[in-house]
Backbone bond lengths (Angstrom), bond angles and torsions (degrees), N, CA, C in turn:
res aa  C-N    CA-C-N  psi(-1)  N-CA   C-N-CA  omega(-1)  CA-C   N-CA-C  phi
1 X - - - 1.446 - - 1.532 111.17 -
2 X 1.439 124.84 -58.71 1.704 129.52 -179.17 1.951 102.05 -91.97
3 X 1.126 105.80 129.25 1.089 131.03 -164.38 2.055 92.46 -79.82
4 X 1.033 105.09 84.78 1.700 105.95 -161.82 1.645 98.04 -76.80
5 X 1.406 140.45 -11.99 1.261 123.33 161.46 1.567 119.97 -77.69
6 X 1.339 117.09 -31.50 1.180 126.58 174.97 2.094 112.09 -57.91
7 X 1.181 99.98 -51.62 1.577 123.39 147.76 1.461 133.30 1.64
8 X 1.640 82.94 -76.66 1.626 119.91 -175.83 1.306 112.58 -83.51
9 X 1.926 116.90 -44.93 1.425 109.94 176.84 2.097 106.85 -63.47
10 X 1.381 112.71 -35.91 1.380 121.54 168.59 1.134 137.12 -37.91
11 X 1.579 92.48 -46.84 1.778 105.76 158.53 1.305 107.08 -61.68
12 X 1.363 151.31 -52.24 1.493 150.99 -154.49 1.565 100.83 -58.54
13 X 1.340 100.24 93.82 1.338 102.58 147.62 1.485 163.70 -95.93
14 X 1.222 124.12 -178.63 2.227 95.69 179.25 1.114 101.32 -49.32
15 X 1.709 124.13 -69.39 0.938 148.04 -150.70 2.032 121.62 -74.47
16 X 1.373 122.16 118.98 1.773 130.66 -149.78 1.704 81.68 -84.80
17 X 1.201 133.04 -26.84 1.262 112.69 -179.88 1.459 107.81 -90.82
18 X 0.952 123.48 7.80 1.715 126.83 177.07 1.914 90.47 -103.80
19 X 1.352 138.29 -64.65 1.422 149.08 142.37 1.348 99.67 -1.37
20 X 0.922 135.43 -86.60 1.659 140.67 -149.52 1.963 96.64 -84.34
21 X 1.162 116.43 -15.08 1.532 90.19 156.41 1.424 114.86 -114.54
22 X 1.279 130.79 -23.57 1.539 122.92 175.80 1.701 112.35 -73.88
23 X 0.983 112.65 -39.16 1.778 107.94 -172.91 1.475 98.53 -69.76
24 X 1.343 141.39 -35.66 1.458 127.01 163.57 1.656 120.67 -45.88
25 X 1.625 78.90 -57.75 1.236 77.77 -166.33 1.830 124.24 -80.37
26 X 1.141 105.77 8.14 1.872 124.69 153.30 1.245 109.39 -59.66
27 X 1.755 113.29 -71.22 1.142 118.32 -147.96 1.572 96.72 -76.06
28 X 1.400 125.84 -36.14 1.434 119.05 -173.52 1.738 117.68 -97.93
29 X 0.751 115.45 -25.37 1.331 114.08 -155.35 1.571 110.85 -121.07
30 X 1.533 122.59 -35.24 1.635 119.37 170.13 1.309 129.08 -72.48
31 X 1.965 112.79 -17.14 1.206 102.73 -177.94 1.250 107.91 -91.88
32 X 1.362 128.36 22.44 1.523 118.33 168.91 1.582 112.25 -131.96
33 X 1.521 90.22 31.51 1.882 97.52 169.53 1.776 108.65 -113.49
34 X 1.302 104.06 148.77 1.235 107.90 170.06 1.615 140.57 -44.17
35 X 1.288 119.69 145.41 1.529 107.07 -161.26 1.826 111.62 -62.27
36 X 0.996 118.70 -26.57 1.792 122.84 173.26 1.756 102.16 -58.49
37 X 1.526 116.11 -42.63 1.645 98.47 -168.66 1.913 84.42 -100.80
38 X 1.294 157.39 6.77 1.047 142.85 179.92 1.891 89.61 -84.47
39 X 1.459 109.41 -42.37 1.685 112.21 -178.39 1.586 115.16 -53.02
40 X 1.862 105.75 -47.76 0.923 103.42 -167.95 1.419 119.07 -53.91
41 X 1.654 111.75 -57.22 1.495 120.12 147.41 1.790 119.90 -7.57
42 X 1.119 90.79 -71.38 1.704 91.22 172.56 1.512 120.40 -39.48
43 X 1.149 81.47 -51.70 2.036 93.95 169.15 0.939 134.84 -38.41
44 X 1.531 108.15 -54.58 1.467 145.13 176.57 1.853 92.34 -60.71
45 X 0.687 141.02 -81.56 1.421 166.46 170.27 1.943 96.84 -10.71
46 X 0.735 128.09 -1.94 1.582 145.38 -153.87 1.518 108.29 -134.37
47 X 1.285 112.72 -14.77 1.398 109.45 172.83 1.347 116.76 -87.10
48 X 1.290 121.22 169.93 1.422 131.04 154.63 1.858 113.61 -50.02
49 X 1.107 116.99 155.80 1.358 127.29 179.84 2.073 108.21 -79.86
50 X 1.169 95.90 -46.19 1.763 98.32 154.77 1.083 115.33 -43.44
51 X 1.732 132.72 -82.19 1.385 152.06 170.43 1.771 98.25 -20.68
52 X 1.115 115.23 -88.41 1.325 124.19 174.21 1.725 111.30 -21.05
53 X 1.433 118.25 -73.41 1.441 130.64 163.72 1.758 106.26 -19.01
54 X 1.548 91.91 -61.66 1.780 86.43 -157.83 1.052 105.48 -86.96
55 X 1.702 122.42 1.81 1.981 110.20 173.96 1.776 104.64 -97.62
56 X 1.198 97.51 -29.25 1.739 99.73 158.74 1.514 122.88 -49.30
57 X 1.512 112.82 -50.52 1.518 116.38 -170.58 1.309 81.43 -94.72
58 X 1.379 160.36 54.33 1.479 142.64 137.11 1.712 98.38 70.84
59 X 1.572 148.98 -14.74 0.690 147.72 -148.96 1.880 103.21 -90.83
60 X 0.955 127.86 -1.79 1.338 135.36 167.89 1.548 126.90 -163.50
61 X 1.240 144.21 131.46 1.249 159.66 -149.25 1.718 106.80 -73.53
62 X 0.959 147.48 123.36 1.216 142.33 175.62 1.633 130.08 -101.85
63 X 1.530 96.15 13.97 1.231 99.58 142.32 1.591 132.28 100.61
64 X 1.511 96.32 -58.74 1.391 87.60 158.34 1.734 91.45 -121.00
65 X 1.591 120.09 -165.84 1.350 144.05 -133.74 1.684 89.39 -118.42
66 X 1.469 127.40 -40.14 1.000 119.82 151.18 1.624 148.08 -44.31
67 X 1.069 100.88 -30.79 1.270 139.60 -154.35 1.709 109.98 -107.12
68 X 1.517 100.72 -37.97 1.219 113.29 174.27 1.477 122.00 -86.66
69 X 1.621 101.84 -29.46 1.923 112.89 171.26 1.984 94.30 -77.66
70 X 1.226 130.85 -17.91 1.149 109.82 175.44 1.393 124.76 -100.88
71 X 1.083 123.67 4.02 1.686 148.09 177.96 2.206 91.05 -86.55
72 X 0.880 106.83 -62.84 1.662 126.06 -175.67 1.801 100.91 -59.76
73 X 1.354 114.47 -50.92 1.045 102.82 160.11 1.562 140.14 -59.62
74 X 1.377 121.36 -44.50 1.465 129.35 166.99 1.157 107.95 -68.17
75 X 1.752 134.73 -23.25 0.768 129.64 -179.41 1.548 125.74 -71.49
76 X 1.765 118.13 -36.39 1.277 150.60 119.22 1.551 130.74 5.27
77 X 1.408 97.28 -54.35 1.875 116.43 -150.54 1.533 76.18 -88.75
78 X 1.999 119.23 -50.13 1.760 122.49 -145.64 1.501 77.93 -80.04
79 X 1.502 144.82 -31.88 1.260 121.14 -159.47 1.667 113.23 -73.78
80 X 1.367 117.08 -24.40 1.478 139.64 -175.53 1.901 103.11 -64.22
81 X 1.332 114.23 -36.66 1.321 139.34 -173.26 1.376 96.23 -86.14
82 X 1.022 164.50 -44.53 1.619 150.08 -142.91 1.139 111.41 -66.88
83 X 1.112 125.19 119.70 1.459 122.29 176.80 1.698 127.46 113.77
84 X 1.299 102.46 -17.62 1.498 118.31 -153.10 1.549 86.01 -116.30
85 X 1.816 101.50 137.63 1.285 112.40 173.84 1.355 116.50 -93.98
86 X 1.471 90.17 152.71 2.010 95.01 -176.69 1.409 128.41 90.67
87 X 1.527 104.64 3.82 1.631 128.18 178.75 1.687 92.71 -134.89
């Protein structure tokens, strides 16, 4: 149904600290979430690369409630990852 390369190049952003938490968390962790938080993602995916930056670092509000359970989530999945090579 979701075109998961289209996805993954989507995640690629300017920015390596936006990179080093979305491409994990594509390849591991979104294709086994439900289609409402795989959308929300999509959502997310629609912002600016700034925007993105500052709802990642907690540094600005993202707005709606959707948006905000999926910021908390990636935020979640990259904290499980810290430290570990090859993710």
């Amino acid at each position: 149904m979701y075109n998961w390369g289209k996805i993954k190049w989507q995640s690629r952003r300017g920015m390596r600290e936006l990179d080093l938490m979305l491409l994990p968390f594509v390849e591991h962790d979104l294709p086994g979430m439900p289609d409402p938080e795989i959308e929300a993602y999509l959502d997310l995916l629609g912002a600016s690369d700034l925007e993105l930056f500052r709802w990642l670092h907690g540094t600005a509000d993202p707005g709606t409630d959707s948006r905000r359970h999926m910021v908390e989530v990636i935020r979640a999945c990259h904290a499980t990852r810290m430290g570990k090579e090859g993710v």
